[in-house]
N, C-alpha and C positions, 0 to 999 in steps of 0.2 A: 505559407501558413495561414491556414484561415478561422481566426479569432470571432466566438459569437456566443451570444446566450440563448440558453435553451429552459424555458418552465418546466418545472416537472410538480409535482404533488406536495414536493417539501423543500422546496426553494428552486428559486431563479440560480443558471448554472451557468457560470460562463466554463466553454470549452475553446484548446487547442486542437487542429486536425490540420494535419499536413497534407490530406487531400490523396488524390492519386487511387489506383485499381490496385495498388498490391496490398499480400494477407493485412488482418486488420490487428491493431493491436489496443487494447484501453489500458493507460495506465493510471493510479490511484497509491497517490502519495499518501504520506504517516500524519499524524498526529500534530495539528499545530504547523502543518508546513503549507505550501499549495505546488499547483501543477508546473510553478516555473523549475521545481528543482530535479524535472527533467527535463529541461534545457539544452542540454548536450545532445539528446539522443532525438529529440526533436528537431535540433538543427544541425544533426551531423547524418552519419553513412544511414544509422537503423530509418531516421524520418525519410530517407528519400527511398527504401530498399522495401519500406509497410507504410502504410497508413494509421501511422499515429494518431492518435486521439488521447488528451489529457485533458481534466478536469478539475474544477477546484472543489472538494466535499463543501458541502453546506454549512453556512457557519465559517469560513477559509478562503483565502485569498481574495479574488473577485467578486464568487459567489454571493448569493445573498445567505442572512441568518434563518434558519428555519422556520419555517410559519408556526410549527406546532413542534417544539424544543421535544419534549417528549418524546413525540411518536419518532421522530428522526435519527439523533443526536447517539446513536448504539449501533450496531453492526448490523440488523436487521434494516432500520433505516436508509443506511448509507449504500446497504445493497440494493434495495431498491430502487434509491435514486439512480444510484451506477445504471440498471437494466432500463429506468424509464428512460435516462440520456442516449444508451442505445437505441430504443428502440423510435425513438424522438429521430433517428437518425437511417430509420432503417435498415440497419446493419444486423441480420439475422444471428452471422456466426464469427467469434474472434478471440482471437486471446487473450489472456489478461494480465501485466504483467503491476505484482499489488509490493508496495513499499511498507513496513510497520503493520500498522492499523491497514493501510492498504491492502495488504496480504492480508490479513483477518478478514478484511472486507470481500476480497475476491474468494475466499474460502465458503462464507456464507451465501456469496452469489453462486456458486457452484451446485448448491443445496436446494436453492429459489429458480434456476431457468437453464434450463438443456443448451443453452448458445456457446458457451465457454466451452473451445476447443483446446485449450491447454493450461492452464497456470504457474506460472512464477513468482515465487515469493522470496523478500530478500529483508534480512530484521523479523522475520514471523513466528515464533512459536506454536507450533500445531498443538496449542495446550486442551487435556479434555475438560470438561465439564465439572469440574474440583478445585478447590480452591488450593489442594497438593499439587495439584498438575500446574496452574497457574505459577505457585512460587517457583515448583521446580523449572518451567520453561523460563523463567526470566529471571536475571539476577539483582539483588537488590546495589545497585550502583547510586552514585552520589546525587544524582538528578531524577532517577528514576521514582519519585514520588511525587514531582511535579506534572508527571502524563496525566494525573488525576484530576490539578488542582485548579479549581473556578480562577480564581483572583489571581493577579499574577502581577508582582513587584517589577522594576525595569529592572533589578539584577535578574529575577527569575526568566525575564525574558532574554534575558544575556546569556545566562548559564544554558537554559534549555536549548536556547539555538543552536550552541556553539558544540554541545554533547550529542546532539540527534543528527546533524552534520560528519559528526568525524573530529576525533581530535588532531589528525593531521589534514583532515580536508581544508580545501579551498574555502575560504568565507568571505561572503557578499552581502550586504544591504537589506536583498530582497529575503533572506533566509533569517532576519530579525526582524522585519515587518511581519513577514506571516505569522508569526508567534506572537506579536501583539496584535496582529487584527483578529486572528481566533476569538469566535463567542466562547468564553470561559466555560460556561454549560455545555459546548458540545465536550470537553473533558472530562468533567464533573458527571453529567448524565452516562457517557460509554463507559466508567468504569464502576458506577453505581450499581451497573444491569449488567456487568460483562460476562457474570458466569447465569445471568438470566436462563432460565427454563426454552422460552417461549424462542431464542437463540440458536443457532445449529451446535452438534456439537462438533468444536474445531480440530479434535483431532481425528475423530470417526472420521469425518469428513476426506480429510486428507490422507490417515490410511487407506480409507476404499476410494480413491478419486476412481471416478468414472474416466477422466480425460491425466493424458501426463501431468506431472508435478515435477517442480524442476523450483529446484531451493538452493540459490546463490548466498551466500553470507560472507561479511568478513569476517576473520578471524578474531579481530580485537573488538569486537561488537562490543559495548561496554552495559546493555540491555541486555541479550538474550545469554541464556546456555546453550552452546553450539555443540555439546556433549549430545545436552536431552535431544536437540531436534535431529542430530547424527544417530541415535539410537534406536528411534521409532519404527517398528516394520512396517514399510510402506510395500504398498503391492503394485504401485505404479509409479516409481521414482525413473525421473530422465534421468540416462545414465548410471541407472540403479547406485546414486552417491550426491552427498549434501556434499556440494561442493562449498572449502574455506579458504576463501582467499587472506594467505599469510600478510600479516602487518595490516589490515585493512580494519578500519571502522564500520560502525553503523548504515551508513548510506553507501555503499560499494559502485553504485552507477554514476553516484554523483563526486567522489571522492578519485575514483579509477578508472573513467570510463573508459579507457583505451585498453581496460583490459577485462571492464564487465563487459563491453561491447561484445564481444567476441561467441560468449555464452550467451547474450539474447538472441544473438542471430544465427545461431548452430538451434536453439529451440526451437526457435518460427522456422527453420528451415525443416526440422523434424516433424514438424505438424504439419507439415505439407508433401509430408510423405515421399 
């Protein structure tokens, strides 16, 4: 595993890459979390089978805080960064598999650079451009007000962790530090600007994906409605079906990976024809 930082335009990036010639894959974790919480898949069958690359958003984990909070700290931002650490890397074309906010973010990168050969989203909402579509894609759960919130109590940071995780996942250390090292502003600013103009819109997007769409969820997601994002006609759904995995939380890779594994590596095997 080869650990490094990369500058880009709106913070110093520290990146995971497991190295190696095979397909590539970026993946881009949620909200308040960073790149350790795919762990698993970095150092099990998927890291040795693709050439992982994870990253920590700006403002989270390693990374540095954004130079200019503003311009960054919203889903146009965080795309960009995504493509400049690509491209920092020369990786022309790869898949992208986006967690939460991750998924919102690979959605908007999809819109900004023709490299994305397939995407995966797991916790995502393909909500449109409305503040109707917004409520209906996510439900209002008992934490679900803190994705928002600048300042953050050490119960807040307790609760938050411990709900964006899974309520039967696995819980470590490093999934409460990331949530208190998050710049409060990059919260506060993504949800200020989320149904922003100047933004793609996330569910066009996803119904016309140019490249497959492949939406893993758990079941008991305690954020999203798995109805709405089961209902949307997509015209390029893997598998033509939102897959829900029964009794599962929030984070389904990090909670289950012995059985979300399965479904990333049947995608990447798909994309490669």
């Amino acid at each position: 595993m080869n650990t490094h930082r990369i500058d880009t335009s709106h913070a110093s990036i520290a990146v995971s890459d497991t190295g190696g010639d095979g397909p590539v894959l970026l993946m881009i974790h949620g909200n308040s979390s960073c790149r350790q919480v795919f762990r698993n898949q970095l150092d099990g069958d998927i890291g040795q089978a693709f050439r992982c690359i994870a990253f920590d958003l700006p403002g989270h984990g390693e990374s540095g805080d954004a130079t200019d909070p503003e311009r960054t700290y919203w889903m146009p931002g965080y795309a960009e960064t995504a493509i400049e650490v690509m491209q920092a890397l020369d990786i022309p074309a790869y898949a992208v598999l986006g967690w939460s906010l991750g998924g919102h973010i690979g959605l908007e990168m999809m819109s900004r650079s023709p490299a994305l050969t397939g995407l995966m989203i797991s916790g995502t909402p393909p909500f449109a451009a409305t503040s109707e579509s917004l409520d209906a894609g996510f439900k209002p759960s008992e934490h679900m007000g803190l994705a928002g919130q600048e300042v953050f109590t050490e119960q807040d940071v307790s609760d938050y962790a411990h709900s964006t995780c899974g309520e039967n996942a696995p819980f470590e250390p490093f999934l409460l530090e990331a949530v208190a090292r998050t710049d409060g502003r990059a919260r506060r600013l993504m949800f200020e600007r989320i149904l922003a103009p100047e933004a793609a819109d996330q569910q066009a997007i996803a119904l016309a994906s140019p490249v497959p769409l492949a939406i893993v969820n758990g079941e008991e997601d305690v954020f999203i409605n798995n109805d709405f994002i089961a209902g949307l006609p997509y015209k390029n759904l893997w598998e033509d079906t939102v897959h829900r995995l029964p009794g599962i939380g929030h984070a389904p890779f990090w909670e289950v990976p012995e059985t979300f594994d399965p479904y990333l590596r049947r995608f990447m095997a798909a994309l490669q024809g």
